[in-house]
C-alpha positions, 0 to 999 in steps of 0.5 A: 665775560672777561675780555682777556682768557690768556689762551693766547698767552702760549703764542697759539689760538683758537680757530672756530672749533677749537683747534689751535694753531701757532698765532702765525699761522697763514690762516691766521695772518689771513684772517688777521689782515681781513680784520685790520681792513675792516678797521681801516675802512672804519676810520675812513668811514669817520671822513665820509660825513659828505658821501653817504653813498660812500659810507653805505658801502664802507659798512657793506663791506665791513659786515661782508669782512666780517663774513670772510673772517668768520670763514677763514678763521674756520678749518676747512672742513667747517669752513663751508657752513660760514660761506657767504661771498659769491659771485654776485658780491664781485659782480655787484662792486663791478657795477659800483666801480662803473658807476662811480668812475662816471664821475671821474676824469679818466687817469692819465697818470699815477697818483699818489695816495693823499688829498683829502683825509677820506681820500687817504684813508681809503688809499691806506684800505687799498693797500691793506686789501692788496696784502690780505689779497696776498695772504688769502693767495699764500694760504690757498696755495696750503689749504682749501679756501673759497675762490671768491675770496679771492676775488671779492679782494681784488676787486675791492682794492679796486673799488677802494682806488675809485672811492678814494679818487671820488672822495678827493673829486666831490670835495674840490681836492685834485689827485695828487699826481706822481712827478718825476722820482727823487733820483731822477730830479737829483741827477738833473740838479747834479748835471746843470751844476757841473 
């Protein structure tokens, strides 16, 4: 099978059953921003050599990425037979973010994203998640789309923020904490030099 069919070369695509649509379309855009999460939390993955909990979860989450791909990418009326998120997936990382925030010392401020190359990478899989939340939201508000979707999305994102400050804490890394803003600093400079 050739991996090029220039189907695609028009601008459209083909979702699950046949039916095209322009290559921007919402549904796409969603399932294409579900699609760039899963390989993000592939390169992460290549940093957790340390953390095999970690990992085992990343991959979790890939297949049940795939799963939410596979739904999203389908119209509608076909989307139901791909269905496979439900509230215990969402309930289930609860339980992980509980158990993994006993490792942690409580945040008393922003951080930023960075520390270690795991730590970064999942903070770069956060974000991705935020916008496919986004997108999933978008699309929903057009078209019908399984709520848990939704849901399992967010609490990811959230999920993602707790492995990667667990990432930085099981190798020795402090979180990298937000300082002042750059144009705050600027104004204290400007003022002792006047």
């Amino acid at each position: 099978m050739r991996i090029y069919t220039r189907t695609g070369d028009t601008g459209e695509t083909g979702l699950i059953g046949g039916q095209r649509v322009p290559k921007d379309d919402p549904r796409v855009d969603a399932y294409g921003t579900v699609d760039e999460l899963n390989a993000v939390l592939g390169v992460a993955r290549c940093y957790l050599t340390h953390a095999p909990d970690l990992d085992a979860l990343l991959e979790q989450f890939q297949n049940e990425l795939f799963d939410i791909g596979a739904e999203l990418a389908s119209p509608p009326e076909r989307a139901t037979q791909f269905q496979s998120i439900e509230e215990r997936h969402i309930a289930a990382m609860e339980e992980a973010i509980d158990r993994l925030e006993e490792e942690l010392e409580p945040l008393r401020q922003f951080i930023l994203p960075g520390g270690t190359p795991a730590s970064a990478y999942l903070h770069l899989a956060r974000t991705v998640c935020r916008r496919a939340e986004r997108q999933v939201v978008h699309l929903s508000r057009i078209s019908t789309v399984n709520a848990a979707i939704i849901k399992y999305l967010n609490r990811l994102s959230d999920l993602l923020f707790v492995m990667a400050r667990v990432a930085n804490h099981r190798a020795g890394v402090d979180d990298v904490k937000w300082g002042e803003p750059g144009w705050r600093r600027k104004r204290q400079v400007e003022r002792e030099t006047s």
